[in-house]
C-alpha positions in Angstrom: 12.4 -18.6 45.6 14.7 -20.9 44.8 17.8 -21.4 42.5 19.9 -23.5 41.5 22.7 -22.4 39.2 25.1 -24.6 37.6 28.6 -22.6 35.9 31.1 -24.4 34.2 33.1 -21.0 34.7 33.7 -19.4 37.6 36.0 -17.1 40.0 39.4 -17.9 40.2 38.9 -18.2 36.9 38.1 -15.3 34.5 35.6 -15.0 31.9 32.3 -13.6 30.9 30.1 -16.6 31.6 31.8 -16.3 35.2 30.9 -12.4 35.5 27.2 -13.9 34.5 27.0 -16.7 37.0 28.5 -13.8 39.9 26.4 -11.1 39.1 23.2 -12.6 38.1 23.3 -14.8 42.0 24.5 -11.7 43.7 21.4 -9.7 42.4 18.9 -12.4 42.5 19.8 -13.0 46.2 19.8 -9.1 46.6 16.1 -9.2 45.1 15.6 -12.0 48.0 15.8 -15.4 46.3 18.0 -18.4 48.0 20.8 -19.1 45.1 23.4 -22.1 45.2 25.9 -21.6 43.1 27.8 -24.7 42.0 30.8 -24.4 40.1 34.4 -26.6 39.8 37.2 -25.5 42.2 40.0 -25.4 39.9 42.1 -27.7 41.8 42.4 -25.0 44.4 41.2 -23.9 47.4 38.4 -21.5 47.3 36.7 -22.3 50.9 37.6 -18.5 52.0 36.3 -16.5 49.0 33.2 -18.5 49.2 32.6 -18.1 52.2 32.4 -14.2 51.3 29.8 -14.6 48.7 26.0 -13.8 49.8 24.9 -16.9 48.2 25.8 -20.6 48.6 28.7 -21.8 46.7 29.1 -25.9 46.1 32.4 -26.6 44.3 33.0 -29.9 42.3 36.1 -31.1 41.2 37.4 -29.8 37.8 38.5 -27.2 35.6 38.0 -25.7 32.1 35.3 -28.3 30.6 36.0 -30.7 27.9 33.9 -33.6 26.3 35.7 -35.8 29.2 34.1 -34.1 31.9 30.2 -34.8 30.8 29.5 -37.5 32.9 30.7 -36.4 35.7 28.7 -33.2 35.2 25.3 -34.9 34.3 25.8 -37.1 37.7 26.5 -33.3 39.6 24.1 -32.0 38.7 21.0 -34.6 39.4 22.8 -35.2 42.9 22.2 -31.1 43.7 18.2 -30.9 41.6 17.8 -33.7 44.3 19.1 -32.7 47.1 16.5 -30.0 47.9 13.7 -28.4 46.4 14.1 -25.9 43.5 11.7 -23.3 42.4 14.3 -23.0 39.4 17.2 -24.6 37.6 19.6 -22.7 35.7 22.2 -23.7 33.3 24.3 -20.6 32.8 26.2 -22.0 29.9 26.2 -24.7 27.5 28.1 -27.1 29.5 25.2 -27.9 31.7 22.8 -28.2 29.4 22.9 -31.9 28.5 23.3 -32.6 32.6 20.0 -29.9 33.1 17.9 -31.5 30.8 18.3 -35.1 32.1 17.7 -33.8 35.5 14.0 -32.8 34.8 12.6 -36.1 35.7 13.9 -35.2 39.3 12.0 -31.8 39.7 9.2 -29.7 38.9 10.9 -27.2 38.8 11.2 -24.6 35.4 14.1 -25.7 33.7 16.2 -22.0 32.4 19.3 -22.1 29.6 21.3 -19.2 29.2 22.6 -18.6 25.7 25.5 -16.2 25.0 25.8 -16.4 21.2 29.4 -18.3 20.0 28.5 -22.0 21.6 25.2 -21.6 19.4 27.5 -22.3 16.7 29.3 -24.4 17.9 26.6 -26.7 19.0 25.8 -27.5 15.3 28.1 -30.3 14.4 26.3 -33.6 13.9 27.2 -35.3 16.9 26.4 -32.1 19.1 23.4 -31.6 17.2 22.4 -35.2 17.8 23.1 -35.1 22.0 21.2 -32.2 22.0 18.1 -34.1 20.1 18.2 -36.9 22.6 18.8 -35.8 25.6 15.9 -33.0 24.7 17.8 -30.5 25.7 15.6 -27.7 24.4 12.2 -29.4 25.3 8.9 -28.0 26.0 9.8 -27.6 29.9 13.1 -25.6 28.9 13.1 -22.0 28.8 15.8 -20.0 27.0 17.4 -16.9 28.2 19.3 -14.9 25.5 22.0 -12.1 26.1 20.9 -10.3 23.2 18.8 -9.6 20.2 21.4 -11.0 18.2 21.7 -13.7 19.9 18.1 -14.8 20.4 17.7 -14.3 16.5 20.9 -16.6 15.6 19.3 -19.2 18.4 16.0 -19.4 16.6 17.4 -19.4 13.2 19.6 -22.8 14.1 16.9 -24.3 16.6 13.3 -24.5 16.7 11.7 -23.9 19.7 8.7 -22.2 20.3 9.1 -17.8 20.3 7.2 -17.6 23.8 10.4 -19.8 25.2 13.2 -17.6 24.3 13.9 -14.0 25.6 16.5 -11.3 24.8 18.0 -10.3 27.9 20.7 -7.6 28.0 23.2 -8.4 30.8 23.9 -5.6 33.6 26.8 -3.9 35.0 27.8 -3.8 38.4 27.9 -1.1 40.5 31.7 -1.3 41.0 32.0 0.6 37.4 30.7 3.5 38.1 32.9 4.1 41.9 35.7 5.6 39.7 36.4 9.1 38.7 38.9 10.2 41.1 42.1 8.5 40.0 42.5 11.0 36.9 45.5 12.9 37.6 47.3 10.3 39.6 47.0 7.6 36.7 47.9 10.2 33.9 51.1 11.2 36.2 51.4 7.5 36.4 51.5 6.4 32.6 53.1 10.0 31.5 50.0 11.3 29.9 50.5 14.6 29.8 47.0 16.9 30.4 46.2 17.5 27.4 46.7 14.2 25.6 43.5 12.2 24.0 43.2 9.2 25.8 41.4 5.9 24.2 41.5 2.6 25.6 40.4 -0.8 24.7 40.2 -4.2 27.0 39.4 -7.3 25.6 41.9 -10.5 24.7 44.1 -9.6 22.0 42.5 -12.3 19.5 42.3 -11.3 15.7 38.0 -11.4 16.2 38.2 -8.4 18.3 39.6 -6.2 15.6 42.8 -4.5 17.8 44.7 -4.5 13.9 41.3 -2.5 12.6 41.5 0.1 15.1 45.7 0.3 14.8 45.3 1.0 11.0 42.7 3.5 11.6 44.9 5.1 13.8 47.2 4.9 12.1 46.3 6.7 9.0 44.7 9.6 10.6 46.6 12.9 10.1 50.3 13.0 11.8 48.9 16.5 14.0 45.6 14.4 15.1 47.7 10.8 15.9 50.2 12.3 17.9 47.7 13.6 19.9 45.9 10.2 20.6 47.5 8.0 23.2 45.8 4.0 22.5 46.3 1.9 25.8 45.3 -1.6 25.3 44.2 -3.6 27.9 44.0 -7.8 27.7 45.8 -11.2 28.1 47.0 -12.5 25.1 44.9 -15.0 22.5 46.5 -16.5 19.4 50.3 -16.3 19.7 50.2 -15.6 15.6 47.8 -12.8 16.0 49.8 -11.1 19.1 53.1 -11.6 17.4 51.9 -9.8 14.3 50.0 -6.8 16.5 53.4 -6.6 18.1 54.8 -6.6 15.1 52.6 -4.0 13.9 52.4 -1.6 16.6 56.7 -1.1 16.4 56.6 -0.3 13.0 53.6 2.2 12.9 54.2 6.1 14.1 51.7 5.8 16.6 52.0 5.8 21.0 50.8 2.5 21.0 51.2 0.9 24.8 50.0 -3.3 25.3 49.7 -3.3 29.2 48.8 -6.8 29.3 46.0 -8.2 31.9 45.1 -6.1 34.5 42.8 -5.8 37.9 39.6 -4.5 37.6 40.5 -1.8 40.0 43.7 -0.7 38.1 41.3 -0.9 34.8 38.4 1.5 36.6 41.6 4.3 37.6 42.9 3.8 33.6 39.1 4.2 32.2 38.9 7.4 34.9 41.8 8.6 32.8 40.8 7.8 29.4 38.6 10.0 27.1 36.9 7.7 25.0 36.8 3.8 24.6 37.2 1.6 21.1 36.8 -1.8 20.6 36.5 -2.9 17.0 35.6 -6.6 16.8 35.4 -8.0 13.3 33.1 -11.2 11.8 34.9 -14.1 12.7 35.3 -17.1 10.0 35.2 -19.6 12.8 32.0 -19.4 14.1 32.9 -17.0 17.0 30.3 -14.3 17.5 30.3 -11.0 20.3 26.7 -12.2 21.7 26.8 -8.7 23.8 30.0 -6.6 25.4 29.6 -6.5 28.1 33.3 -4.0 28.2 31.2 -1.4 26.3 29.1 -0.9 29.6 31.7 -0.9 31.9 33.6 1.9 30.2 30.3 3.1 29.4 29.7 3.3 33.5 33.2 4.9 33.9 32.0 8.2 31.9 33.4 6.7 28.3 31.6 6.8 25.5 32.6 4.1 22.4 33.9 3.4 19.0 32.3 0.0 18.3 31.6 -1.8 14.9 28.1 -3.1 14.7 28.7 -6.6 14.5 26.9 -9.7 17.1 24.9 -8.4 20.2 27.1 -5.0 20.1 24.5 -2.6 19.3 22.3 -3.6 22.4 25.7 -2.9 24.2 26.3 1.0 22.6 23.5 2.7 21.4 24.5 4.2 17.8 24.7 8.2 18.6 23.5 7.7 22.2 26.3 6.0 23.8 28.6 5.9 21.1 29.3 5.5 17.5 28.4 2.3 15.9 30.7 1.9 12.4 31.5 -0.9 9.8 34.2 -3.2 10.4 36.3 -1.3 7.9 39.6 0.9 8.5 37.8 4.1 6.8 34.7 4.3 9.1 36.7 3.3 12.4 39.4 6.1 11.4 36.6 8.3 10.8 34.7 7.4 14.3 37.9 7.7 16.3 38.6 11.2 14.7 35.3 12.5 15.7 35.5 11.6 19.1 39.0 13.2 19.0 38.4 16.4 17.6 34.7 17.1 19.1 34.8 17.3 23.1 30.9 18.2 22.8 30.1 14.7 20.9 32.3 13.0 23.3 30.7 15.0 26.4 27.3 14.3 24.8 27.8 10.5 23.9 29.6 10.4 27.9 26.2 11.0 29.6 24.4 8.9 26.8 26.6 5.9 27.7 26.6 6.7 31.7 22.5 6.6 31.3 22.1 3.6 29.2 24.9 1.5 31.4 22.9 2.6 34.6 19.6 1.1 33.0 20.8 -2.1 32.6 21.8 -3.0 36.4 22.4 -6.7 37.4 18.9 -6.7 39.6 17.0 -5.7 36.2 18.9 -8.9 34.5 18.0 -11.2 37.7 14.6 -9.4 37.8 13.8 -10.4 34.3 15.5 -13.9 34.0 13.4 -15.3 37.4 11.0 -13.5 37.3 12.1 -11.4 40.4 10.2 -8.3 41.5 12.3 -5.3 41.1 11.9 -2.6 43.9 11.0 0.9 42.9 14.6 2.1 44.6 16.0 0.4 41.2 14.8 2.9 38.9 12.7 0.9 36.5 10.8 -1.9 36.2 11.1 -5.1 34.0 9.2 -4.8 30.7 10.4 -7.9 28.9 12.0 -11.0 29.1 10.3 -14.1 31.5 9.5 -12.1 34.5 6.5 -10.2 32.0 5.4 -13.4 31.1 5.2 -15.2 34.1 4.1 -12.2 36.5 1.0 -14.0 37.3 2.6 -17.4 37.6 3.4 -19.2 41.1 7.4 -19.6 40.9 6.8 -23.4 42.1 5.0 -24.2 38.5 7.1 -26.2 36.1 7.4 -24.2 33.0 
């Protein structure tokens, strides 16, 4: 098989649509498919790490997209659907869309949009609405792939398109998250945690949606004996310079051991999660139109051994199963207080909701996602097979077919 994928996001940057793009091509060429990958090059020079990739990597001038860059991206992308032949072409983001759709003249083959929840309502001003109309964007040859049950609910409620086109399908977790585990001691020694502190970490952009002043009030009005147990490590680059300011702001005032580490590897994140006891991120509605289509954080801790405080907003609870892999609360101060005290205090519920959160990150691999989205077969070795999303409906169907 195969694919053509086309990222408007992508390593050096960082991102979730470019963890998507990454991990969905290395597992579909794991499964055996022939992925190119094209993405923009950042106005830098990538030749090496590409080179290191298992799949093909064709880089186009640019960066972050804008309006600007549409052209440019609609003339891409019917120069690589023509250049060779394509079981499959796969927009992993909106950005492609538009130059996707006016590609299909050039190729049989099925046309595949990956939705992630926020651009779906972004997408509904009038002019947006309007390209998308014309340029048939969602047409009876496009296939939709959503990240979670939230988000294929929130697609269908603002487009209509046919049921049989859209599937909810979770995203995976790479294997790199669950490597961890012996770094406990030496990164505890290394922050000045002593043994017997409660450790409970959160990594996500410090941006008012995901809730960081939520989970600091909760902390902060839970009984002195119980706080000053409770070391909080944040984890994140910074978002609105309001919103950090006034975190900031907060966290010196309250009585609490607050630390903001600011962005950090991946590795250096695995050795702090190896340390942690429990992770909490609290995201909140967002009046903007911004939605959490999955979190995909809440496996990767989940991976590590950590079971989570979450509030059961967007695509979250496909993410954390409530009172499997962790607790699943309003987006109030009372119930995230209350979550984070149980975790605290009970080392059984913690031990419990670890293994539930280990088992449910370890059933959504990349290679199930891949499996399901292309419609992939998924070797035994993997643990499970694909019971939903396109590869169940088109088992019997040549990969060749237009869709």
């Amino acid at each position: 098989m195969n694919i053509l994928l086309l990222t408007s996001e992508f390593a050096p940057a960082q991102g979730g649509i470019g963890t998507y793009a990454r991990e969905i091509a290395v597992a579909a060429t794991s499964l055996g498919a022939r992925v190119t990958l094209v993405a923009p090059d950042y106005a830098q020079d990538t030749a090496a790490d590409d080179r290191a990739m298992p799949f093909e990597v064709h880089r186009f001038s640019g960066g972050r997209h804008s309006a600007r860059g549409l052209p440019a991206k609609i003339l891409l992308t019917r120069s690589e659907v023509a250049a060779k032949q394509f079981d499959i072409v796969h927009a992993a983001d909106w950005p492609f869309f538009i130059p996707v759709a006016l590609s299909r003249g050039l190729t049989p083959a099925r046309l595949l949009m990956t939705v992630h929840g926020t651009e779906i309502n972004e997408t509904q001003t009038l002019l947006k609405r309007l390209a998308i109309r014309y340029s048939r964007v969602f047409g009876p040859r496009t296939e939709v792939a959503a990240n979670s049950q939230f988000t294929k609910e929130l697609f269908r409620e603002k487009f209509a398109i046919d049921e049989r086109r859209i599937h909810a399908i979770r995203l995976g977790v790479s294997d790199f998250w669950f490597e961890g585990g012996n770094e406990r001691a030496a990164t505890r020694a290394a922050y000045q945690l002593p043994p017997d502190r409660l450790v409970m970490v959160t990594v996500a952009r410090i941006t008012r949606r995901k809730g960081h002043h939520l989970t600091l009030a909760a902390l902060a009005s839970l009984p002195e004996d119980l706080r000053r147990r409770i070391t909080w490590l944040v984890i994140g680059p910074n978002g609105e310079s309001d919103y950090v300011e006034q975190l900031q702001r907060l966290v010196a005032a309250a009585d609490c051991d607050v630390r903001l580490l600011g962005s950090l590897s991946n590795e250096q994140i695995r050795n702090i999660y190896a340390a942690a006891d429990f992770f909490c991120l609290t995201g909140t509605p967002d009046s903007s139109g911004r939605v959490e289509g999955f979190g995909l954080v809440y496996l990767e801790a989940g991976a590590s051994g950590l079971p989570s405080v979450a509030t059961a907003i967007g695509g979250v609870p496909d993410a954390v199963l409530t009172d499997q892999s962790g607790l699943l609360v309003a987006p109030s101060v009372e119930a995230i207080a209350s979550a984070i005290a149980e975790l605290a205090e009970d080392g059984d519920t913690r031990s419990i909701l670890a293994t539930g959160a280990s088992a449910h990150a370890r059933a959504l691999s990349w290679e199930r996602c891949a499996a399901e989205t292309y419609g992939l077969p998924l070797p035994a070795r993997s643990g499970h097979a694909p019971t939903s999303g396109l590869s169940a409906d088109l088992a019997t169907q040549s990969p060749a077919l237009p869709a």
